[in-house]
C-alpha positions as CSV (number, residue, x, y, z in Angstrom):
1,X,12.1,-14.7,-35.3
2,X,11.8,-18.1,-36.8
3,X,10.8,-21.0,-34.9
4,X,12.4,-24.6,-37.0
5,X,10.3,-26.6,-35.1
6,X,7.2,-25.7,-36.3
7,X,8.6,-24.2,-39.5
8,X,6.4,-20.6,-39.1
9,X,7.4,-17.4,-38.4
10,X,6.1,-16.0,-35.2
11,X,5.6,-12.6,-34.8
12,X,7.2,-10.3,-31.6
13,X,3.5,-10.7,-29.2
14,X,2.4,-11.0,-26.2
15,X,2.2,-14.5,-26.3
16,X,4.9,-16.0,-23.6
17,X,4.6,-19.9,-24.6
18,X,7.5,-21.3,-26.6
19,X,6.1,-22.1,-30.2
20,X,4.6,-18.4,-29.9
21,X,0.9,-19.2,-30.8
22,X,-1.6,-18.9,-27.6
23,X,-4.5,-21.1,-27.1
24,X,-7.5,-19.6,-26.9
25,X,-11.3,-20.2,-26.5
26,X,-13.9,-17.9,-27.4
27,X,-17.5,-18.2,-26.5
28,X,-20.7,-15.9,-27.8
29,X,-23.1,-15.7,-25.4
30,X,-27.0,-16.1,-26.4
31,X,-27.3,-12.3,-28.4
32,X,-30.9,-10.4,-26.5
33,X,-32.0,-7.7,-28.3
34,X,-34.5,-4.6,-27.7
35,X,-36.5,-2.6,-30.3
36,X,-37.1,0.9,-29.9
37,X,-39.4,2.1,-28.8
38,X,-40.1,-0.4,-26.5
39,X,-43.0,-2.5,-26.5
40,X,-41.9,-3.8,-29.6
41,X,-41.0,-7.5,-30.1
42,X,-40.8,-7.6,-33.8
43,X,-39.9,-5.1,-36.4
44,X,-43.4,-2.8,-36.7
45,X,-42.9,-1.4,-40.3
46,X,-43.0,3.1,-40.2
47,X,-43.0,2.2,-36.4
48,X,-40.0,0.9,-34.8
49,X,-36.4,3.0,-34.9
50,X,-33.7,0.6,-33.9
51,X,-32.5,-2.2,-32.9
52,X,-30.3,-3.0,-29.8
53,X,-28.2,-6.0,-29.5
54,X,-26.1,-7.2,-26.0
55,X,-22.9,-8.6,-26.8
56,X,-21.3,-10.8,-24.4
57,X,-18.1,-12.4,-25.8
58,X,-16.1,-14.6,-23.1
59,X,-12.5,-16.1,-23.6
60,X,-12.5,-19.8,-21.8
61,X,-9.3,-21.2,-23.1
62,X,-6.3,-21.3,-21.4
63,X,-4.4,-18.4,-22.5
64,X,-5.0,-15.4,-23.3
65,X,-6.7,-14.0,-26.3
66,X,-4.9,-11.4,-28.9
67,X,-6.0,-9.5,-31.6
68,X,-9.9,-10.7,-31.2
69,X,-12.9,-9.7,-33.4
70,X,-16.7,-9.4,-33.6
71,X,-17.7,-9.6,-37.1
72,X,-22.2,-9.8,-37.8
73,X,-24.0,-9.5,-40.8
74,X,-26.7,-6.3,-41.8
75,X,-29.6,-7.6,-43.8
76,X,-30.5,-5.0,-46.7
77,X,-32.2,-2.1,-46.2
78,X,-30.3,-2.2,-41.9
79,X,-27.7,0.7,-41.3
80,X,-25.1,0.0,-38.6
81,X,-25.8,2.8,-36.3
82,X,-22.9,2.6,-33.5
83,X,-21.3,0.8,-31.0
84,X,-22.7,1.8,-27.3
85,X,-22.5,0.9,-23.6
86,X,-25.8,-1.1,-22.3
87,X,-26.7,-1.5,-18.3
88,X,-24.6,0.0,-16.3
89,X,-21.6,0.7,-18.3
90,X,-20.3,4.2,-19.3
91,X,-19.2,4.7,-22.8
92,X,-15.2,4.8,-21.1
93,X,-15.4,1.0,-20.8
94,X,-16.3,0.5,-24.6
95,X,-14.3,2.8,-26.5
96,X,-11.9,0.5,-26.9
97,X,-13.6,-1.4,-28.8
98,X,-13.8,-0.4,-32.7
99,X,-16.3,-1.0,-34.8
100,X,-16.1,-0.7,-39.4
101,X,-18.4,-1.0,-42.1
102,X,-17.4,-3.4,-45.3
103,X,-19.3,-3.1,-48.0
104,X,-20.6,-6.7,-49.7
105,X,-21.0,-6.9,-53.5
106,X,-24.1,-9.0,-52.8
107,X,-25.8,-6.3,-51.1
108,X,-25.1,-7.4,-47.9
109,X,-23.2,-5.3,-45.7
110,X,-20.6,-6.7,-42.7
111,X,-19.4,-5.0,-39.5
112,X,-16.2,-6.0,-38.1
113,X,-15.5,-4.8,-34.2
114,X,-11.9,-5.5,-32.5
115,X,-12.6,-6.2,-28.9
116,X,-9.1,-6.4,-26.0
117,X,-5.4,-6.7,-27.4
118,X,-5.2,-9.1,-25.2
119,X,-8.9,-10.3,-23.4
120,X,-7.4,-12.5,-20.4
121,X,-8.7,-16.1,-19.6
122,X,-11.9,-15.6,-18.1
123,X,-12.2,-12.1,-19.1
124,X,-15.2,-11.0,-21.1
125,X,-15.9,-8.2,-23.2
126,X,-19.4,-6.7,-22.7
127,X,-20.9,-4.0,-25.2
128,X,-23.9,-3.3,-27.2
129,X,-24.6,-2.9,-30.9
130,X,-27.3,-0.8,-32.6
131,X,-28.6,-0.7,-35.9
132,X,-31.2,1.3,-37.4
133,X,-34.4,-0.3,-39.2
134,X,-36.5,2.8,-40.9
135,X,-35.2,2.0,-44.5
136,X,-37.6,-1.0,-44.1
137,X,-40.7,0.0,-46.3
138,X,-42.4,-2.9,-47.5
139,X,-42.6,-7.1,-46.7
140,X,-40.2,-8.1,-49.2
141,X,-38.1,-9.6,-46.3
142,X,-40.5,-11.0,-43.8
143,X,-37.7,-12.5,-41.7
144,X,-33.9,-10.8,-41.0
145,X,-30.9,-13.0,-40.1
146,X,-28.4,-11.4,-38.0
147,X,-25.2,-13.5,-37.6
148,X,-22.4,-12.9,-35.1
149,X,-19.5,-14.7,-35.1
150,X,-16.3,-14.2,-33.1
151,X,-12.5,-14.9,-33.8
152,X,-9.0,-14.7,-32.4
153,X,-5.8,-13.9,-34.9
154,X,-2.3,-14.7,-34.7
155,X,-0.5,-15.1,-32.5
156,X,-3.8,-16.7,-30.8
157,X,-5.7,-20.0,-32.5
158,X,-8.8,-21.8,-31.6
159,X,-9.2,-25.6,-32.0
160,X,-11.7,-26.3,-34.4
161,X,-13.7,-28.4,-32.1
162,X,-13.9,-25.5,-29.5
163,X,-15.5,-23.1,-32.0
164,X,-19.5,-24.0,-32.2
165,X,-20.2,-21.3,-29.3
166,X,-18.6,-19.1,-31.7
167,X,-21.7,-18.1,-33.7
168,X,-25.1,-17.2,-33.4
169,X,-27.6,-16.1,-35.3
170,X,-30.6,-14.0,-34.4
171,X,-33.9,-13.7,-36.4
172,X,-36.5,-11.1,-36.6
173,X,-39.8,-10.7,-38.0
174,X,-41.2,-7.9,-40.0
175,X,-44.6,-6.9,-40.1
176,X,-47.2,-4.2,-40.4
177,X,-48.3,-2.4,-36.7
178,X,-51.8,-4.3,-36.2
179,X,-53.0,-1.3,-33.9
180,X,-55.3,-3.4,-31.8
181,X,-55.6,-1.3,-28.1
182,X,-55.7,-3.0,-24.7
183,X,-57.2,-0.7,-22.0
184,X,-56.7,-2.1,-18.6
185,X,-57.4,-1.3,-15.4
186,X,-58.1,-2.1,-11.8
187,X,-61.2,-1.2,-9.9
188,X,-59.5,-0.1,-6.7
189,X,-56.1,0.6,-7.1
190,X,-55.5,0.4,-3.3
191,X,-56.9,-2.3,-1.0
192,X,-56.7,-3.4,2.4
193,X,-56.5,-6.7,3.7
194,X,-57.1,-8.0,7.3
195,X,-54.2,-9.8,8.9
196,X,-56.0,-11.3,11.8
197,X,-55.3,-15.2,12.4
198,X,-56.0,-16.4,9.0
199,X,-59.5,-18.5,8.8
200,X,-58.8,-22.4,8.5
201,X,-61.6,-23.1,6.0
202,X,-63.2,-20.8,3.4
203,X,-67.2,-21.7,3.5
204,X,-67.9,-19.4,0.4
205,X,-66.0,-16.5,-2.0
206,X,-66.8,-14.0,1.4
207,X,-64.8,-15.7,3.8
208,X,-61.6,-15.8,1.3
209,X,-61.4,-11.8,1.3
210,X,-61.8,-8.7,-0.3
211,X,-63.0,-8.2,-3.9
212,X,-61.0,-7.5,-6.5
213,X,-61.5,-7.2,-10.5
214,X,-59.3,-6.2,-13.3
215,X,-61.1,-4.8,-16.0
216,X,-60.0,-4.6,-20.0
217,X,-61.1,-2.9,-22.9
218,X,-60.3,-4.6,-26.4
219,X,-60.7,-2.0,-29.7
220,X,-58.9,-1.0,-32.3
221,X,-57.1,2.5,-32.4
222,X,-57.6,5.3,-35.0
223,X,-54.1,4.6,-36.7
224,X,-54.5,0.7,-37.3
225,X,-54.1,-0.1,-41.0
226,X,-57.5,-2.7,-40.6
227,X,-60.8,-2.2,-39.8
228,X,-61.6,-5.4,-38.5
229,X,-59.7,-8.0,-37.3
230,X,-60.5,-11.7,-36.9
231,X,-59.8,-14.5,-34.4
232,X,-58.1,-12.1,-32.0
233,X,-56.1,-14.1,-29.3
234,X,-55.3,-12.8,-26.0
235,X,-52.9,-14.2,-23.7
236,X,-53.5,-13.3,-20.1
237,X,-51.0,-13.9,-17.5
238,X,-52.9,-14.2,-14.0
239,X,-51.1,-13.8,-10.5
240,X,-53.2,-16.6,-9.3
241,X,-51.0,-17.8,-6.6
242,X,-48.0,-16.5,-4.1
243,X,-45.4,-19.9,-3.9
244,X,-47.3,-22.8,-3.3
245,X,-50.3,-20.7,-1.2
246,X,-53.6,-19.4,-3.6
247,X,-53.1,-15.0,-4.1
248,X,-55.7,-14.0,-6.3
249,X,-58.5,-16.2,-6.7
250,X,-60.6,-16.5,-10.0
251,X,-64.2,-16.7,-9.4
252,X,-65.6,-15.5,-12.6
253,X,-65.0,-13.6,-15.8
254,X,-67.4,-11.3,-17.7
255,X,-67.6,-10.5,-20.8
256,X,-69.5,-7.3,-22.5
257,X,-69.7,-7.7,-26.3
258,X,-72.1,-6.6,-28.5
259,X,-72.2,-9.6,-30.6
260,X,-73.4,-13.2,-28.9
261,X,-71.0,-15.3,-28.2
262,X,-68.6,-13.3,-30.0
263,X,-65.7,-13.4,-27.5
264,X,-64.5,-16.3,-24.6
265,X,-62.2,-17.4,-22.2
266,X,-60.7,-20.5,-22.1
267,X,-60.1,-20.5,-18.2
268,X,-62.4,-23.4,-16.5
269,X,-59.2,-25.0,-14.9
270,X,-58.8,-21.9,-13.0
271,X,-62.1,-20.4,-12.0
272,X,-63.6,-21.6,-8.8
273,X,-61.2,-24.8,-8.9
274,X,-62.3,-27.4,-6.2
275,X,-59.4,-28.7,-5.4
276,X,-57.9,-25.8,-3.2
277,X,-56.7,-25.8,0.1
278,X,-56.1,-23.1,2.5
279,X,-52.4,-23.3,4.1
280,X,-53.3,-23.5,8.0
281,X,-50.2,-23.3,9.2
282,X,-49.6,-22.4,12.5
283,X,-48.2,-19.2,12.1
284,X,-47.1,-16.3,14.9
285,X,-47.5,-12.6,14.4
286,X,-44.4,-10.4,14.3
287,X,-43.9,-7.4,15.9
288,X,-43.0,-6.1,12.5
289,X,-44.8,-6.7,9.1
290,X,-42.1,-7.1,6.5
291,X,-43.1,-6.2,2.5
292,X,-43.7,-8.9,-0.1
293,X,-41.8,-8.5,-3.1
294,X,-44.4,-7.7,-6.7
295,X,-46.3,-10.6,-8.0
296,X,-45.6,-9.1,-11.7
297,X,-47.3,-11.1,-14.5
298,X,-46.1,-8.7,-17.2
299,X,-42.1,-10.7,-16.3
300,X,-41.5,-13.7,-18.2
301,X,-39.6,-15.0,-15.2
302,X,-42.5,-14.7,-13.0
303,X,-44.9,-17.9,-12.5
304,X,-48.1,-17.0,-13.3
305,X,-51.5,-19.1,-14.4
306,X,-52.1,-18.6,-18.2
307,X,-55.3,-18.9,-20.2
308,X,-56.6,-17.3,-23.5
309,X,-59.2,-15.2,-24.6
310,X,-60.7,-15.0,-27.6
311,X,-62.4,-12.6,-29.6
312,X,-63.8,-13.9,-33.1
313,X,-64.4,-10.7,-34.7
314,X,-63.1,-6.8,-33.8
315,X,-64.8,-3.9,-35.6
316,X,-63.2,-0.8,-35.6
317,X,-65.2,1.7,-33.2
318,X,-66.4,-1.4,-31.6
319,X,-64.9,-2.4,-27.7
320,X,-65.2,-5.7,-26.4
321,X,-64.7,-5.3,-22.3
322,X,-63.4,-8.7,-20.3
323,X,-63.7,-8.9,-16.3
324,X,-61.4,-10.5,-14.2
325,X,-63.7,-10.9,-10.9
326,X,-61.3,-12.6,-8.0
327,X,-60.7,-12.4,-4.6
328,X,-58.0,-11.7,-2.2
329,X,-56.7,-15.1,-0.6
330,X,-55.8,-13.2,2.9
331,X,-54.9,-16.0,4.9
332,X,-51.5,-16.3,2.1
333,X,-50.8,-12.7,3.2
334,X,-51.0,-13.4,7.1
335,X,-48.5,-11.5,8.8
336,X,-47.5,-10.5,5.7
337,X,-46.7,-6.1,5.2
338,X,-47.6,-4.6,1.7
339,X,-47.6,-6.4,-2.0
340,X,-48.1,-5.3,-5.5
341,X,-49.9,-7.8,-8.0
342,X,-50.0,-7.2,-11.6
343,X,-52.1,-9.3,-14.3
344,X,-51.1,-9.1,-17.6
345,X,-52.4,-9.7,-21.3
346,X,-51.2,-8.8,-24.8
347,X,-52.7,-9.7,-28.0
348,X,-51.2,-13.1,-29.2
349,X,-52.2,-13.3,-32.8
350,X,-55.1,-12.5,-35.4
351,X,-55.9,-14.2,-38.7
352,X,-54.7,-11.8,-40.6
353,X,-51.2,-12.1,-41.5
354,X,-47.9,-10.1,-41.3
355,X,-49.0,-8.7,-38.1
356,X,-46.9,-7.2,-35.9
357,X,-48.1,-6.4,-32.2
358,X,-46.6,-3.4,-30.3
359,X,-47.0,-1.5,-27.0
360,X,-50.8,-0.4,-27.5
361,X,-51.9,-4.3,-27.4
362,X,-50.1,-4.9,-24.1
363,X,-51.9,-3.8,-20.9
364,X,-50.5,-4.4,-17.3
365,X,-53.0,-4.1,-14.1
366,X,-51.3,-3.8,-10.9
367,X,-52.9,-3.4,-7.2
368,X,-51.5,-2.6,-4.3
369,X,-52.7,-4.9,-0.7
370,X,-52.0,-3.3,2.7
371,X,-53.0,-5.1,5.9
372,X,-55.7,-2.9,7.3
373,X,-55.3,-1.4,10.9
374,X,-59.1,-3.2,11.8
375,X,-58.6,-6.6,12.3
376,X,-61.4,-9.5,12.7
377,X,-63.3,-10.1,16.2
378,X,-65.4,-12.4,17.6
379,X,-68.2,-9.7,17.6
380,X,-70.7,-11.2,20.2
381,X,-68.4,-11.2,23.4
382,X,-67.8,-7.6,22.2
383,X,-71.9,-7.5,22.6
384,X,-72.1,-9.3,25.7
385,X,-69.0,-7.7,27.3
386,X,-70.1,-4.4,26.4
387,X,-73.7,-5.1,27.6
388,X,-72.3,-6.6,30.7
389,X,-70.3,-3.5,31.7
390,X,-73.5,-1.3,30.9
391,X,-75.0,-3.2,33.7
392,X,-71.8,-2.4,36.5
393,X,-71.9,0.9,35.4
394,X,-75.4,1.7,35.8
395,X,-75.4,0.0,39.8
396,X,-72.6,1.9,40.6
397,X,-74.3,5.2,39.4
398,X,-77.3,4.0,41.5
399,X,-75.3,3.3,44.3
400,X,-73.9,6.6,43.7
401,X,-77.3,8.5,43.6
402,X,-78.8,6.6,46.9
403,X,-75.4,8.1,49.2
404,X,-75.9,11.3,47.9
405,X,-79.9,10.8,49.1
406,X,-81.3,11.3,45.6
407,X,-83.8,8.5,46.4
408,X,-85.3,10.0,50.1
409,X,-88.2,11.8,50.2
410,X,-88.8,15.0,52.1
411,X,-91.8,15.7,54.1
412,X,-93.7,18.9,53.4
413,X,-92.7,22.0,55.9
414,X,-95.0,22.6,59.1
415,X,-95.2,26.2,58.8
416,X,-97.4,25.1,55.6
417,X,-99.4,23.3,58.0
418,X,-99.9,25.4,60.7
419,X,-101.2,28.0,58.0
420,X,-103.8,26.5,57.0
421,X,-105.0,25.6,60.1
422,X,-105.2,29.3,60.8
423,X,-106.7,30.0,58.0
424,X,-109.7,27.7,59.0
425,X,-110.4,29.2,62.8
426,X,-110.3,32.6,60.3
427,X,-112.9,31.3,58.4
């Protein structure tokens, strides 16, 4: 039908209002991607597989949205793989949406994805997008644009001015896999803790609680490209407090390097700080201890103390170890059940360039605390309680001995004496 007003044709549609054309709003959330295999936060040349991006497309206007699309650009030498469910999802709530390729006569390739008919106000449409990366073969591109961008069609329209959250545009790096090999450990995987009434000042490292050290092994594996590598920067991620009380304490680092003064950490701020206090709250005991959840350094989310190390030159075959020597802040954990803490480190950067860091230079060491089933005692009325009952003991087995006679004496029997009388007159 044909609306005079407005001197357009408007197509039969969905749209209810009177002038037949539906406001609408679309908004692109922030794309987050994943590389497989995982590890990977940059494209790793004859390494990485794929690429996995998170749509999230929301309509905010105040109708409905028809006939929406999904359009993104594939750098050359990127194949559009296929449109998939991410999280939770099954591939039922996605098939809906269809995804094309259009070929570019500059080389650069578009796919076009219809989302909803008709994605209701405040609907969103959630689905993933993968593309595969192993046509990639040299540096030629050092950096890939993805761009996304998201659009209704008639009978829907967006003002111009409500159209800025309609793009984005995600870039990746490409580089060569540096192969540098982070080794980490714990000493004791398992520790206990005590969680006696927590002690209100820490005289020296002893008093704080139990030792524990993380230990790391820096080298370079057999498939790395290099054979040495120079100014190698390590970020490490340390789980140094629990919420505003001290967790694992620093008290020193040690380094094992072949070459002097090779390799560092920049981590005085941290390491036996003065300016700690020990929470002495008053606290009660529960009946029941209730589990902490993970300190995990390896989460970007989680707040954690970072410092560097730093290693001036890596041979190959050559293994610089760091050791992270702490102790266990127990008086945090009072009353506390169990908790996992994990430090973390991955390599940061080198000087050579067009690096690309993957999986083997991440290394995550995690310990488990459990309150131990010993707690602390003041050990000297144990002595003198224990010596004191020694004492009542031993009376009462004396008393017991003198009742039942074992202290009289018996005289000798008189047939013994008569005897030897007669034995004399015999004489």
């Amino acid at each position: 039908m044909i609306d005079a007003a407005e001197d357009r044709v408007v197509m039969q549609s969905g749209c209810k209002k009177p002038s037949g054309i539906c406001q609408a709003d679309l908004v692109l959330a922030p794309v987050e991607y994943t590389i497989s295999p995982k590890g990977y936060d940059d494209i790793a040349i004859g390494r990485t597989d794929y690429i996995l991006f998170n749509i999230n497309v929301t309509n905010k206007g105040e109708d409905d949205a028809f006939l929406s699309e999904l359009s993104f650009e594939l750098p050359r030498n990127i194949i559009f793989n296929r449109r998939q469910p991410i999280g939770d999802q099954t591939e039922d709530d996605v098939s809906h949406v269809k995804c094309i390729t259009k070929e570019g006569t500059d080389l650069i390739n578009k796919v076009i994805c219809s989302l909803s008919n008709e994605l209701k106000v405040g609907s969103s449409e959630i689905f993933g997008l993968s593309v595969i990366t192993t046509n990639i073969e040299d540096l030629s591109q050092k950096k890939l644009d993805f761009k996304f961008k998201t659009y209704v069609q008639e009978p829907s329209e967006e003002i111009s001015t409500l159209m800025g959250d309609n793009e984005r545009t995600v870039t990746i790096n490409v580089g060569y896999p540096a192969g540098i090999d982070l080794q980490g450990r714990p000493l004791r995987e398992r520790q206990p803790y005590s969680n006696d009434v927590p002690v209100v000042t820490a005289r020296n490292t002893k008093d704080i609680g139990p030792d524990v050290r993380h230990e790391l092994e820096v080298q370079i594996s057999e498939s790395a490209l290099e054979d040495r590598f120079d100014e190698v920067k390590l970020r490490v991620r340390w789980p140094l407090k629990l919420a505003e009380d001290t967790l694992l304490y620093l008290t020193q680092i040690e380094i094992e390097d072949e070459r002097e003064s090779n390799s560092r950490c920049l981590a005085g701020e941290y390491i036996n700080f003065k300016n700690m206090k020990n929470d002495a709250r008053d606290r009660r005991r529960s009946a029941e201890y209730q589990n902490l959840p993970p300190v995990n350094c390896g989460s970007e989310g989680q707040e954690c103390a970072q410092f560097r190390c730093e290693i001036d030159r890596l041979d190959r075959g050559k293994v610089v170890r760091f050791r992270f020597m702490a102790r266990l802040w127990e008086s945090t954990l009072y009353n506390k059940g169990d908790i996992n803490v994990t430090s973390f480190v991955e390599v940061e950067s080198v000087a050579q360039q067009d690096m690309v860091f993957g999986p083997e230079g991440k290394s995550a060491m995690k310990s488990q605390f459990y309150p131990s089933s010993a707690t602390r005692r003041n050990y000297l009325w144990i002595i003198i309680g224990s010596i004191i009952a020694g004492i009542f003991l031993l009376i009462l087995l004396i008393i017991i001995l003198w009742k039942l006679g074992f202290f009289k004496r018996k005289a000798p029997p008189p047939v013994m004496a008569e005897r030897v009388e007669e034995d004399g007159v015999a004489g």
